[in-house]
PDB file of N, H, CA, C and O in Angstrom:
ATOM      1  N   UNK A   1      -5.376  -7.609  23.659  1.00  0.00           N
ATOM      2  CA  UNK A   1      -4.021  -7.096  23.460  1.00  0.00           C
ATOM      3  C   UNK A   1      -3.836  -6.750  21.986  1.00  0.00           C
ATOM      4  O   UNK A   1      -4.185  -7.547  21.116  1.00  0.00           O
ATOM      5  N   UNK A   2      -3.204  -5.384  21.652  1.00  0.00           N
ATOM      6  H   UNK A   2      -2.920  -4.736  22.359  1.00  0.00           H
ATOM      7  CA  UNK A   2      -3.536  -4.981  20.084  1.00  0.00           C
ATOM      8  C   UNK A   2      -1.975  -5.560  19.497  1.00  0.00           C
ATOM      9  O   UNK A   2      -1.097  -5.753  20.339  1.00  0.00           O
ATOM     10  N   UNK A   3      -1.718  -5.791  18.212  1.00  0.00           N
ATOM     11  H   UNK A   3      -2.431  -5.635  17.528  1.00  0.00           H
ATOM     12  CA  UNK A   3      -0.859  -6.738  17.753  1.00  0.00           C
ATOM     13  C   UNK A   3       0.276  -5.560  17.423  1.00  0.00           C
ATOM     14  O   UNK A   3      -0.211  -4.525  16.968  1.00  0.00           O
ATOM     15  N   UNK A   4       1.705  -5.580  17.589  1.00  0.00           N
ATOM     16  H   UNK A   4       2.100  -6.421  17.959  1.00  0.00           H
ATOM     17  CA  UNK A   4       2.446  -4.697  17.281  1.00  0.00           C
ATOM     18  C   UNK A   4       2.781  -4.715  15.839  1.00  0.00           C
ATOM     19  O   UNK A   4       2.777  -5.602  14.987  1.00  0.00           O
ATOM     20  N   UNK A   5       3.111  -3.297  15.836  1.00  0.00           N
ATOM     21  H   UNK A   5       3.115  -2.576  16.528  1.00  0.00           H
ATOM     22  CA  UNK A   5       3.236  -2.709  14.610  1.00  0.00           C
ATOM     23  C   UNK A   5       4.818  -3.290  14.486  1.00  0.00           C
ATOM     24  O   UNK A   5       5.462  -3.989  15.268  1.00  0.00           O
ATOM     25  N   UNK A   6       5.320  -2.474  12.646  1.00  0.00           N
ATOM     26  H   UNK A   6       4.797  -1.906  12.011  1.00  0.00           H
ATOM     27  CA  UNK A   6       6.575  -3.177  12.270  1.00  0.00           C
ATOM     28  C   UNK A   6       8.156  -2.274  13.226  1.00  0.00           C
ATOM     29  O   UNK A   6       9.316  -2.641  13.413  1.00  0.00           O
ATOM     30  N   UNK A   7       7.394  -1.029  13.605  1.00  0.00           N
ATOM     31  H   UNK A   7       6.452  -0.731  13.453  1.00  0.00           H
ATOM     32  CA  UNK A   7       8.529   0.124  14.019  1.00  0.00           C
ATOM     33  C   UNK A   7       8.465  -0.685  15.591  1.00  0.00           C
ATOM     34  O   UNK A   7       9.628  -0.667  15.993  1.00  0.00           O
ATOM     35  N   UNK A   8       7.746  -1.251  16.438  1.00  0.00           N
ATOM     36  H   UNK A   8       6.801  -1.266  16.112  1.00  0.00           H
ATOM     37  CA  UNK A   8       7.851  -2.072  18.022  1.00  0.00           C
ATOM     38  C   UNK A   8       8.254  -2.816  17.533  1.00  0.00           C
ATOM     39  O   UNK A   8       9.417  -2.751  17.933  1.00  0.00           O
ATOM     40  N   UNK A   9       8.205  -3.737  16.763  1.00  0.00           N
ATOM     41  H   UNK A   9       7.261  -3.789  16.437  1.00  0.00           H
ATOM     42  CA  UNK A   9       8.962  -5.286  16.511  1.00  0.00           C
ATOM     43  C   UNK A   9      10.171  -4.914  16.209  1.00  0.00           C
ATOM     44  O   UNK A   9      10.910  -5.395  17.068  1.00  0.00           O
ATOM     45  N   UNK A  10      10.913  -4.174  15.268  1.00  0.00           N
ATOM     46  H   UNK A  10      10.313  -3.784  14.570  1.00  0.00           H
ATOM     47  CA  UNK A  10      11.975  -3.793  15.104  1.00  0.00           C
ATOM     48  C   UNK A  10      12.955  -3.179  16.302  1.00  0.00           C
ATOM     49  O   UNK A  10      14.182  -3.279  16.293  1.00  0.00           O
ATOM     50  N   UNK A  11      12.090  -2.460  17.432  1.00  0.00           N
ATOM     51  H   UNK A  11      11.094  -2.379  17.438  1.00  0.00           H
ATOM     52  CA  UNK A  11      12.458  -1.645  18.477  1.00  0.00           C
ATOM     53  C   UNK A  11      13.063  -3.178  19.438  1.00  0.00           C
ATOM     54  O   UNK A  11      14.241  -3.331  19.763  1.00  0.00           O
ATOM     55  N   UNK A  12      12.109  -4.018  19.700  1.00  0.00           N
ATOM     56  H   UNK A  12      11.153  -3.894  19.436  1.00  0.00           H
ATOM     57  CA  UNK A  12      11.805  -5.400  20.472  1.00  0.00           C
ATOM     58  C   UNK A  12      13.382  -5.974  20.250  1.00  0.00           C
ATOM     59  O   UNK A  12      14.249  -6.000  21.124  1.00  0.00           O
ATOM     60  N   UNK A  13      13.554  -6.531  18.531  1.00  0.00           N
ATOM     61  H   UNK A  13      12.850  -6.510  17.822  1.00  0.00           H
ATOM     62  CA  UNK A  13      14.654  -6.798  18.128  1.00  0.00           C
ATOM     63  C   UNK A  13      15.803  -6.586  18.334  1.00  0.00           C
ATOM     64  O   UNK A  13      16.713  -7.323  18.716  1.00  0.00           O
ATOM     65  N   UNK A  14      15.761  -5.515  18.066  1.00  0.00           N
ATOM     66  H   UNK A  14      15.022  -4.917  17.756  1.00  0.00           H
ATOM     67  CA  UNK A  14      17.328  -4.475  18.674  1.00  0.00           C
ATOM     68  C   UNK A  14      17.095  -5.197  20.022  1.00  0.00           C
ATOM     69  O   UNK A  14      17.689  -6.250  20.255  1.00  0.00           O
ATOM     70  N   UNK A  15      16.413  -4.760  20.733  1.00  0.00           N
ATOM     71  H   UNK A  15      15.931  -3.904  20.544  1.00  0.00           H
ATOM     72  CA  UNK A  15      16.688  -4.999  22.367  1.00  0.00           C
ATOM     73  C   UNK A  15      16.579  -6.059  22.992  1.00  0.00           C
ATOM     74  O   UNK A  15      16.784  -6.315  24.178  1.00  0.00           O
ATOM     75  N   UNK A  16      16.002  -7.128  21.536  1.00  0.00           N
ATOM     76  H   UNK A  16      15.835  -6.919  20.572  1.00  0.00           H
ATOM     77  CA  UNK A  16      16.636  -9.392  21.839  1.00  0.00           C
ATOM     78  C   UNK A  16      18.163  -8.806  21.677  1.00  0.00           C
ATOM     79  O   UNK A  16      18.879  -8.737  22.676  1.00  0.00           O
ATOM     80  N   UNK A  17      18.542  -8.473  20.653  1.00  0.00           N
ATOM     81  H   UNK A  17      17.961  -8.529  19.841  1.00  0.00           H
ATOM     82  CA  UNK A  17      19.808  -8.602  19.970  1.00  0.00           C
ATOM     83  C   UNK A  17      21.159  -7.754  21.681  1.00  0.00           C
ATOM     84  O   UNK A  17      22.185  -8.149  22.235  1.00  0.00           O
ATOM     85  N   UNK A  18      20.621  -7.031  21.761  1.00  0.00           N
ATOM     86  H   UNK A  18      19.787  -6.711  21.312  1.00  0.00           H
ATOM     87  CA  UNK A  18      21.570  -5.985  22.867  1.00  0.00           C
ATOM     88  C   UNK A  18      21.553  -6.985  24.272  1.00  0.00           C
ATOM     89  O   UNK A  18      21.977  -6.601  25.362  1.00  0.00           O
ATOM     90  N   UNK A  19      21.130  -7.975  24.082  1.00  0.00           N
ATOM     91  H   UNK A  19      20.785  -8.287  23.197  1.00  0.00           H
ATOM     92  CA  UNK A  19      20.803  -8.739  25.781  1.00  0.00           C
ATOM     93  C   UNK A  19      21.941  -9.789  25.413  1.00  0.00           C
ATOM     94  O   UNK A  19      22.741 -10.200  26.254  1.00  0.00           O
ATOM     95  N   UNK A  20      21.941 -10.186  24.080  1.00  0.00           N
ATOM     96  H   UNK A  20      21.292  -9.853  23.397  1.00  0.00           H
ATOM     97  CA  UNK A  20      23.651 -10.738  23.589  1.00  0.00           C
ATOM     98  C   UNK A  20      24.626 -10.030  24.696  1.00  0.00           C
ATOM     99  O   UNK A  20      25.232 -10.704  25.529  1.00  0.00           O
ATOM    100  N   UNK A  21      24.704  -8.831  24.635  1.00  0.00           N
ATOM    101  H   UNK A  21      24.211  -8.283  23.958  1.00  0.00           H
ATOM    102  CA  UNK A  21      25.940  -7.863  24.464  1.00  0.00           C
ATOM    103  C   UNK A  21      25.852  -7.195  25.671  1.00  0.00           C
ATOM    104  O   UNK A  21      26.575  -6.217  25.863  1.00  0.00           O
ATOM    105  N   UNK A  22      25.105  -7.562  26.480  1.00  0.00           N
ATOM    106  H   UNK A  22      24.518  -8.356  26.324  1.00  0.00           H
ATOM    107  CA  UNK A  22      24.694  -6.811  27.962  1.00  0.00           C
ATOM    108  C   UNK A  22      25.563  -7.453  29.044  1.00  0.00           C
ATOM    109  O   UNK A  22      26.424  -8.242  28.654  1.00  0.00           O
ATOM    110  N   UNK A  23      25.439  -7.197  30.451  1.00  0.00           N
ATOM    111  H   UNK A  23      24.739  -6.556  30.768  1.00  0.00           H
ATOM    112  CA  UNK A  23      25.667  -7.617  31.727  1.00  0.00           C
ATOM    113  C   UNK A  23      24.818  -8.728  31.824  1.00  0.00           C
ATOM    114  O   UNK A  23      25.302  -9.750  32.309  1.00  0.00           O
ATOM    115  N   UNK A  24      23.807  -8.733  31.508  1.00  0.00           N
ATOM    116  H   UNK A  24      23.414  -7.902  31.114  1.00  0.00           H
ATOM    117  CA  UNK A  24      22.464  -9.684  31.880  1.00  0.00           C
ATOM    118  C   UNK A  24      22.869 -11.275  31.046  1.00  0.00           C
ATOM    119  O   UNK A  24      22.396 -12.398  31.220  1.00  0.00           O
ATOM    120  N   UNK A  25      23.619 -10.926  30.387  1.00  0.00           N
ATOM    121  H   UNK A  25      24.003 -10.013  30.246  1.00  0.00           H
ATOM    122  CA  UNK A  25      24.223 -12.347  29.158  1.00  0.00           C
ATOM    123  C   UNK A  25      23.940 -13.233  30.143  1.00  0.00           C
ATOM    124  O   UNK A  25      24.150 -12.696  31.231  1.00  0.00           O
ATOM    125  N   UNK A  26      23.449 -14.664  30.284  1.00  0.00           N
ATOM    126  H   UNK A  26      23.278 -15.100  29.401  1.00  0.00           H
ATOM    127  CA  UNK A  26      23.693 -15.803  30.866  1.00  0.00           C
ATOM    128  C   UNK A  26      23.902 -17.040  29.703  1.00  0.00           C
ATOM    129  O   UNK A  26      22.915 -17.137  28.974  1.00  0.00           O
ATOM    130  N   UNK A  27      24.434 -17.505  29.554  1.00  0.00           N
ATOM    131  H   UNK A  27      25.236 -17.425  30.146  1.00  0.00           H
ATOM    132  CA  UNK A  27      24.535 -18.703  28.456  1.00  0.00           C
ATOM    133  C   UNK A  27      23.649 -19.925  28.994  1.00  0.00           C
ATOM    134  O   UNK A  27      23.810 -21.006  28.427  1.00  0.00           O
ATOM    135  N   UNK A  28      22.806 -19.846  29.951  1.00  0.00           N
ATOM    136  H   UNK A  28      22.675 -18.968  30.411  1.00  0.00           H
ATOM    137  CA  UNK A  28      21.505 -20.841  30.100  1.00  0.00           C
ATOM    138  C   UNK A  28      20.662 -20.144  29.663  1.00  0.00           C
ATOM    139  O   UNK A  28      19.688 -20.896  29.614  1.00  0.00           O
ATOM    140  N   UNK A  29      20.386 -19.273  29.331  1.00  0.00           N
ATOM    141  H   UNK A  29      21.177 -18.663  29.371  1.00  0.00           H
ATOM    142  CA  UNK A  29      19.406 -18.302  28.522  1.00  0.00           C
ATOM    143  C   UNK A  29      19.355 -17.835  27.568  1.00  0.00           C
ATOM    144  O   UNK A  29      18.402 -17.195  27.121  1.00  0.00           O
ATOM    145  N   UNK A  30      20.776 -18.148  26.852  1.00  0.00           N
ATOM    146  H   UNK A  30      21.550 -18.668  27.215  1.00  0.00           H
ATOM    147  CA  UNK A  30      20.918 -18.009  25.402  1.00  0.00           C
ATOM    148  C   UNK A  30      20.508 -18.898  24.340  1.00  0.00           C
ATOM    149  O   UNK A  30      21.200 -19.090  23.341  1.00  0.00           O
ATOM    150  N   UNK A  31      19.701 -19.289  24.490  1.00  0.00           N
ATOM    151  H   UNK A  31      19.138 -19.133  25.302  1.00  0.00           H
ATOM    152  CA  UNK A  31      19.346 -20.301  23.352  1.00  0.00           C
ATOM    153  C   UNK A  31      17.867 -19.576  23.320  1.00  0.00           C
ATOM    154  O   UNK A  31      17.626 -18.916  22.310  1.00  0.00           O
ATOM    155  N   UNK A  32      16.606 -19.662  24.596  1.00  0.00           N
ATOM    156  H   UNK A  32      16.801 -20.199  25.417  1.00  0.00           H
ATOM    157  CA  UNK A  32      16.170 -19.179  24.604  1.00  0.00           C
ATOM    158  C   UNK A  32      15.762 -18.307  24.004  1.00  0.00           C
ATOM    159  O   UNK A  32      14.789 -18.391  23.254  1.00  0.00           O
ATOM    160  N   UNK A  33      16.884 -16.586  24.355  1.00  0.00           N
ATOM    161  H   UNK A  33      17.675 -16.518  24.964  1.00  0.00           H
ATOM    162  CA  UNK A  33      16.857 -15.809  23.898  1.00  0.00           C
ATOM    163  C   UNK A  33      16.893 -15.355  22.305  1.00  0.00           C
ATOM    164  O   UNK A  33      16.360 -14.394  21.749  1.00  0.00           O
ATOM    165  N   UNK A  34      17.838 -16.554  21.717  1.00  0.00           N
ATOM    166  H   UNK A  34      18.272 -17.334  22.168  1.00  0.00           H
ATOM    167  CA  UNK A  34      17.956 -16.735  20.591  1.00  0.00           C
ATOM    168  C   UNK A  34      16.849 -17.494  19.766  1.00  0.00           C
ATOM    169  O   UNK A  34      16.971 -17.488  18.541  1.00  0.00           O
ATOM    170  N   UNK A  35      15.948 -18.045  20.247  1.00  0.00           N
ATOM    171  H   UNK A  35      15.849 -18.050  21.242  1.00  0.00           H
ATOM    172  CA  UNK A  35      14.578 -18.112  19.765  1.00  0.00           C
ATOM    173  C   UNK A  35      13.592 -17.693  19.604  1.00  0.00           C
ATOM    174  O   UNK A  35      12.651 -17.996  18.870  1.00  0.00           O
ATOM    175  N   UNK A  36      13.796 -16.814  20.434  1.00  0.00           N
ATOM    176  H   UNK A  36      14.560 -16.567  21.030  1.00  0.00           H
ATOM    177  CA  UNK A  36      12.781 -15.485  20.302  1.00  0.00           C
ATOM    178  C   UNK A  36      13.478 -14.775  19.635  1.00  0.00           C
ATOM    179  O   UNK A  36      12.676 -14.854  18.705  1.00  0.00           O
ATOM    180  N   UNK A  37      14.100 -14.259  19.312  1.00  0.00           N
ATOM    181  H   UNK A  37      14.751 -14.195  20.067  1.00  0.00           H
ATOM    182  CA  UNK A  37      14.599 -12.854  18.656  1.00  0.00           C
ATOM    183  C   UNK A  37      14.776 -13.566  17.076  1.00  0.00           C
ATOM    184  O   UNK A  37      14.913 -12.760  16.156  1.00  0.00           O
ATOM    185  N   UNK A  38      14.779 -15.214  16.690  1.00  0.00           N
ATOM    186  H   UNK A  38      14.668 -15.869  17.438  1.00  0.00           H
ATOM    187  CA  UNK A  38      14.478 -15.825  15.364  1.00  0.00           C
ATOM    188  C   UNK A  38      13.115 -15.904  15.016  1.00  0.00           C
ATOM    189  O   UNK A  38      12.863 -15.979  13.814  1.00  0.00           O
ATOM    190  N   UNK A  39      12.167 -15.902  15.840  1.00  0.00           N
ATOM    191  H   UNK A  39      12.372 -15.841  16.817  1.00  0.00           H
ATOM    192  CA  UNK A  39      10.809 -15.744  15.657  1.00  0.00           C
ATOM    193  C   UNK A  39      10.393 -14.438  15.247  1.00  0.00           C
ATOM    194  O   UNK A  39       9.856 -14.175  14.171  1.00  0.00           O
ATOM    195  N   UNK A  40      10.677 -13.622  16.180  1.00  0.00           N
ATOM    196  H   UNK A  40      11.113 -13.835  17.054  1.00  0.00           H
ATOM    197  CA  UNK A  40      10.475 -12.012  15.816  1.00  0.00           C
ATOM    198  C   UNK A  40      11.112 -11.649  14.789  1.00  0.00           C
ATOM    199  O   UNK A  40      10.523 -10.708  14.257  1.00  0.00           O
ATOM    200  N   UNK A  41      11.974 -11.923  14.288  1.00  0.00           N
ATOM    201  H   UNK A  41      12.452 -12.687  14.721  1.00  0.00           H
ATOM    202  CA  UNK A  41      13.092 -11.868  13.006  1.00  0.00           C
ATOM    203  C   UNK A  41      11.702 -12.416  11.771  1.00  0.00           C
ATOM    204  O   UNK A  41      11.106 -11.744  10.929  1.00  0.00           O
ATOM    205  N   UNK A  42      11.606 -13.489  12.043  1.00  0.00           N
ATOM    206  H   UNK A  42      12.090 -14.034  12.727  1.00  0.00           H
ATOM    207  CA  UNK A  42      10.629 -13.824  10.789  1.00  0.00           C
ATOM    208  C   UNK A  42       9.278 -13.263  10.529  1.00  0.00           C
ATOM    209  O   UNK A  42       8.753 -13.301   9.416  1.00  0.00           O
ATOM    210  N   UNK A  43       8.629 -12.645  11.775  1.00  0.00           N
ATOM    211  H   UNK A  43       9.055 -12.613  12.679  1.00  0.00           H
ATOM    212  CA  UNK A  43       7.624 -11.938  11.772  1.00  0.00           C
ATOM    213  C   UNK A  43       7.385 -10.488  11.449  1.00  0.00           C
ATOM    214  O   UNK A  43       6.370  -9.829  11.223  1.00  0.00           O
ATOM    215  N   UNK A  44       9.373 -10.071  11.538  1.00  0.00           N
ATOM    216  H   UNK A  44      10.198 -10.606  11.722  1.00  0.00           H
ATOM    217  CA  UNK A  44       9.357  -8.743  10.897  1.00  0.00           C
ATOM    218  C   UNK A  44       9.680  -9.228   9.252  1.00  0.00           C
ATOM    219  O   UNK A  44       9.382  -8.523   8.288  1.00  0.00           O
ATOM    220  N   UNK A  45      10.102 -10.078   9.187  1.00  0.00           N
ATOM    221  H   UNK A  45      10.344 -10.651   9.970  1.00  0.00           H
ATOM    222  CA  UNK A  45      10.347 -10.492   7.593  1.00  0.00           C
ATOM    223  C   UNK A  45       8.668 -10.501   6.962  1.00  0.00           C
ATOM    224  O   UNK A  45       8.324  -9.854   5.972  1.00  0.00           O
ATOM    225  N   UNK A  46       7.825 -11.313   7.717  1.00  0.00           N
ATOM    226  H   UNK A  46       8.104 -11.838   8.521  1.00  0.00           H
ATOM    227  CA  UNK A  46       6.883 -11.046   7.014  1.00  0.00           C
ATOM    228  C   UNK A  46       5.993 -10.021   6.888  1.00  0.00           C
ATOM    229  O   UNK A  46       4.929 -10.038   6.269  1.00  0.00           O
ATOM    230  N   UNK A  47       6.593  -8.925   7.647  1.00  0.00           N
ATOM    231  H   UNK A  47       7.458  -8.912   8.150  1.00  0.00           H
ATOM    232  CA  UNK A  47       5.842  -7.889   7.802  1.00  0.00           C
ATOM    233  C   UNK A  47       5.983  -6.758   6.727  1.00  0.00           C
ATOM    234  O   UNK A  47       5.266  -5.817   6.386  1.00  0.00           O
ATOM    235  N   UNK A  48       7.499  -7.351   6.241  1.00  0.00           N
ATOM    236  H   UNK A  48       8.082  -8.115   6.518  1.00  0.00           H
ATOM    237  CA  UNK A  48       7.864  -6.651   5.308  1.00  0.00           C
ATOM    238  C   UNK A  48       7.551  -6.611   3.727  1.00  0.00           C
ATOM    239  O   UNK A  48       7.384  -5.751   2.862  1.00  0.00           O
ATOM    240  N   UNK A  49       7.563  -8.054   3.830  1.00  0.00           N
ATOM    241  H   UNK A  49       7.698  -8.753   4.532  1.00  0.00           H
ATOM    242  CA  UNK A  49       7.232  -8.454   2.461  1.00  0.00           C
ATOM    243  C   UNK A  49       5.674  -8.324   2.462  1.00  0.00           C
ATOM    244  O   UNK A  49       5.328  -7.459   1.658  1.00  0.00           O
ATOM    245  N   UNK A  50       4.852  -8.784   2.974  1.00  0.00           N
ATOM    246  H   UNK A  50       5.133  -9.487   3.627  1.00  0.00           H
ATOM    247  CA  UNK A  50       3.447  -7.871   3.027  1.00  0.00           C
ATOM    248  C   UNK A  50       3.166  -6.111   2.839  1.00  0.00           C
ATOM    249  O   UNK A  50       2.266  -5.495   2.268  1.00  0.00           O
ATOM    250  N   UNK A  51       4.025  -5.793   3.378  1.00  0.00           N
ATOM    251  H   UNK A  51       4.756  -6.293   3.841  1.00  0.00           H
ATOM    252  CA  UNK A  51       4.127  -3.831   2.825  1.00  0.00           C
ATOM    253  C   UNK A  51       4.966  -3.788   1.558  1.00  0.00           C
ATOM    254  O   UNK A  51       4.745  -2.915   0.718  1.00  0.00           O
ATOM    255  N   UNK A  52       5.913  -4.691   1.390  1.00  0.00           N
ATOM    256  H   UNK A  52       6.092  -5.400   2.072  1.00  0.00           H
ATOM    257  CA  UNK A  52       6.480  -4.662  -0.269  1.00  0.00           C
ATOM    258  C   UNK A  52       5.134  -4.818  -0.965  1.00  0.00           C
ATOM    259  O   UNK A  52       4.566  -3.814  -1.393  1.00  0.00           O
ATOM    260  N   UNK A  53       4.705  -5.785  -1.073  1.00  0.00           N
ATOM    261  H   UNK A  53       5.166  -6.601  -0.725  1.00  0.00           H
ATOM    262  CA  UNK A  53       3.370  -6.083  -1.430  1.00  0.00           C
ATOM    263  C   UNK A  53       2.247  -5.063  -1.784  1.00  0.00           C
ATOM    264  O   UNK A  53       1.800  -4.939  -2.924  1.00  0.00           O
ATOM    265  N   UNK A  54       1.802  -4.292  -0.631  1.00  0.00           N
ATOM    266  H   UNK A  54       2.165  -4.392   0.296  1.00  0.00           H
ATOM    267  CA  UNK A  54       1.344  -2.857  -0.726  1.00  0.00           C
ATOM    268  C   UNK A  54       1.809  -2.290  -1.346  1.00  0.00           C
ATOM    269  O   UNK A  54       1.297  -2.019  -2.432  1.00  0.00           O
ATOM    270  N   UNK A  55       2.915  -1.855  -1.013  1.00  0.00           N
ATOM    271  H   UNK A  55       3.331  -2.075  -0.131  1.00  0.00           H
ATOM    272  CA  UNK A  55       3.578  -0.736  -2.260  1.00  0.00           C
ATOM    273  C   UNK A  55       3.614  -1.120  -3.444  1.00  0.00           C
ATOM    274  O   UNK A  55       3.436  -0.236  -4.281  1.00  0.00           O
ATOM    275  N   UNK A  56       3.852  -2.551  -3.952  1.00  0.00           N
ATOM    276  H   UNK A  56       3.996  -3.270  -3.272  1.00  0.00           H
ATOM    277  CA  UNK A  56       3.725  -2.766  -5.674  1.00  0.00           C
ATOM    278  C   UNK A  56       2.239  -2.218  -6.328  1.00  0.00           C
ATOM    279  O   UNK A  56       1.980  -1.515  -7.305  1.00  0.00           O
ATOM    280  N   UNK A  57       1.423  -2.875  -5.330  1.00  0.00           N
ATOM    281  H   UNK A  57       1.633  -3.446  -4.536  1.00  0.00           H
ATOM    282  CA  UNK A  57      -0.207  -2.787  -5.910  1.00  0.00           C
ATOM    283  C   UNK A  57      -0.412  -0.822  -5.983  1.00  0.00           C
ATOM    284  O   UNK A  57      -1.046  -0.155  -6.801  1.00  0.00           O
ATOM    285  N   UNK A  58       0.042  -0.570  -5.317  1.00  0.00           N
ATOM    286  H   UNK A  58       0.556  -1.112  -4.652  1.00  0.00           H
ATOM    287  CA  UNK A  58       0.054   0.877  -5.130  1.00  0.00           C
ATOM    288  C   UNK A  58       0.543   1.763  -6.214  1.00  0.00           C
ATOM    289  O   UNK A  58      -0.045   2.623  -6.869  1.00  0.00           O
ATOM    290  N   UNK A  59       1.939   1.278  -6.243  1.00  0.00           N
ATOM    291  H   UNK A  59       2.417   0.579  -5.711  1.00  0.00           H
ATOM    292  CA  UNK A  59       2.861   1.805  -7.634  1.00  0.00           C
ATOM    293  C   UNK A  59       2.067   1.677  -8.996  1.00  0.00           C
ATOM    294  O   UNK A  59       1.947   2.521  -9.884  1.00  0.00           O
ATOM    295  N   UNK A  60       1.394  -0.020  -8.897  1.00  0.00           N
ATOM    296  H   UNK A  60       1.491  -0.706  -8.175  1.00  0.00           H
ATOM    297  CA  UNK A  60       0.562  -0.003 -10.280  1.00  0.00           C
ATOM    298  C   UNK A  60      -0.546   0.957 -10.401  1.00  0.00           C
ATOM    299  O   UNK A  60      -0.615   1.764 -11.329  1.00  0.00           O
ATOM    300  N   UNK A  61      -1.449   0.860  -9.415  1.00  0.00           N
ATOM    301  H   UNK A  61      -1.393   0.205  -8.662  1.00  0.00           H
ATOM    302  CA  UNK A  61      -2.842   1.942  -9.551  1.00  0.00           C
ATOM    303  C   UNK A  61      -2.229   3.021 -10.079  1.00  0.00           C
ATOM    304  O   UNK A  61      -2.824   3.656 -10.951  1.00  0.00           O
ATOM    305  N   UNK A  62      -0.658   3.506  -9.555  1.00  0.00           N
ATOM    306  H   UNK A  62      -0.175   2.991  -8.848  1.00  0.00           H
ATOM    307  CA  UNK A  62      -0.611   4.988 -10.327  1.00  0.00           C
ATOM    308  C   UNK A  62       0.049   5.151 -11.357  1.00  0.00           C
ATOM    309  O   UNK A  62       0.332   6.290 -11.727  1.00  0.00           O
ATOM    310  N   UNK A  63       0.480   3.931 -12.122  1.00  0.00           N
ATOM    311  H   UNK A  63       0.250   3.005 -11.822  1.00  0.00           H
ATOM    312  CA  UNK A  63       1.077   3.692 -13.609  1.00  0.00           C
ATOM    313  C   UNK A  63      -0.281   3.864 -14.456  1.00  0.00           C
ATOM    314  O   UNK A  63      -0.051   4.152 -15.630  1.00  0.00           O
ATOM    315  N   UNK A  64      -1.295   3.781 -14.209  1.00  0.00           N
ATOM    316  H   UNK A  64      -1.482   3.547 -13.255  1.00  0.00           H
ATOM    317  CA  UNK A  64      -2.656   3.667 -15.152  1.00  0.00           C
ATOM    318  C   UNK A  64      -2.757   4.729 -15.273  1.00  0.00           C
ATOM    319  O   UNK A  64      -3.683   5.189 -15.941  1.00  0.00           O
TER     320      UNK A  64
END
């Protein structure tokens, strides 16, 4: 199984976050739901700060 990129995790997110706000709401499943979409939350956090990351090292190579 190939590992998703940051634009599916973000897509994923939105659509933890919209199951809040849906017909489908059950409040025995909201906690749940809300653990996953805090997990995926931190995995896009680190996805980010790893491409911040990229881009600094990047910015420097072309300051030289």
């Amino acid at each position: 199984m190939s590992e998703k990129n940051l634009s599916q995790k973000l897509k994923d997110l939105d659509s933890k976050v919209e199951w809040f706000y849906s017909g489908d709401f059950k409040l025995e499943k909201a906690s749940e739901k809300y653990k996953e979409a805090l997990e995926l939350s931190k995995e896009i956090e680190k996805d980010l700060k790893n491409l911040k990351n990229e881009i600094e090292i990047l910015s420097e190579d072309f300051t030289k």
